[in-house]
Residue, then its C-alpha position, 0 to 999 in steps of 0.5 A: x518476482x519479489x514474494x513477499x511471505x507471512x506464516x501461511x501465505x507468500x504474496x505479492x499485491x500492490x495497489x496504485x492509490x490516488x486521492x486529493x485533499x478537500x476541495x482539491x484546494x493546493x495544500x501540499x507544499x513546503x514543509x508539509x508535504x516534506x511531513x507528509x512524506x515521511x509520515x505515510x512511510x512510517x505509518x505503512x510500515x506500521x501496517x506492514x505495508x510498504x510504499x514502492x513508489x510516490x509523489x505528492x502533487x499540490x492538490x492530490x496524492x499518487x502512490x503505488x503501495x505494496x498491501x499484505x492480504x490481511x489487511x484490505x485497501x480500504x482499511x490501509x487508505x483509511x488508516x493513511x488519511x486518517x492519521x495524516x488528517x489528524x497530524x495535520x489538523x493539530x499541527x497547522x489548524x491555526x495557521x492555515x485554517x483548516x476545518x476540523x480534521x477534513x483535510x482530504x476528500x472522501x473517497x480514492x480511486x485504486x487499481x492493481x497491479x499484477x503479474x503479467x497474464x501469461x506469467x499467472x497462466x505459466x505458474x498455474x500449469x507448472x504447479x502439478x510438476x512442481x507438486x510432483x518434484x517436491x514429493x519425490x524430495x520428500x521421499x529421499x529426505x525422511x529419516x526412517 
């Protein structure tokens, strides 16, 4: 398992991400899909999220990324393809001829990823013996 943990909750949610440029027109190739790359590693880790896995197909976007719980999937996706829009639409509108800033279509397609179900279930069962272990430990461990 690989927890991840903030001040009040330890957590593990990953999200696979699809979604494709305006039109499904083939944008993504050379140097810019090379920018692209980088730039969605740096701003999920602004976010606090990471990027488990990736590729950039000519006309859409794969990811399994990695979301903290304060933060909902539409916000990261939104914040992603937003800021990737308006990088790409100040750095390549004149060469390419790109609208405004509408470089990706609306919308995405997401689906979790999770613990198997008989992992949950175990978890789950296991709980009332490791809430009795760690009060015995409490126990033995207070200074009187």
């Amino acid at each position: 398992m690989n927890n991840k943990s903030l001040s009040h909750s330890t957590w593990d949610c990953k999200f696979h991400g699809v979604f494709s440029s305006k039109y499904r027109t083939k944008r993504l190739y050379g140097e810019l899909r090379k920018e692209l790359r980088e730039l969605f590693i740096k701003l999920s880790l602004q976010k606090g999220c990471c990027i488990e896995e990736g590729f950039l197909m000519p006309d859409h976007v794969h990811m399994l990324i990695s979301i903290p719980p304060k933060y909902s999937v539409s916000h990261i996706v939104g914040f992603l393809k937003g800021k990737t829009a308006l990088y790409v639409a100040n750095k390549y509108a004149k060469k390419r001829r790109y609208k405004g800033y509408h470089f990706w279509a609306r919308g995405y397609f997401v689906s979790t990823t999770g613990y198997n179900e008989q992992v949950v279930r175990r978890y789950i069962q296991n709980q009332e013996k490791n809430d009795k272990v760690s009060d015995y430990a409490d126990l033995f461990t207070r200074a009187y």
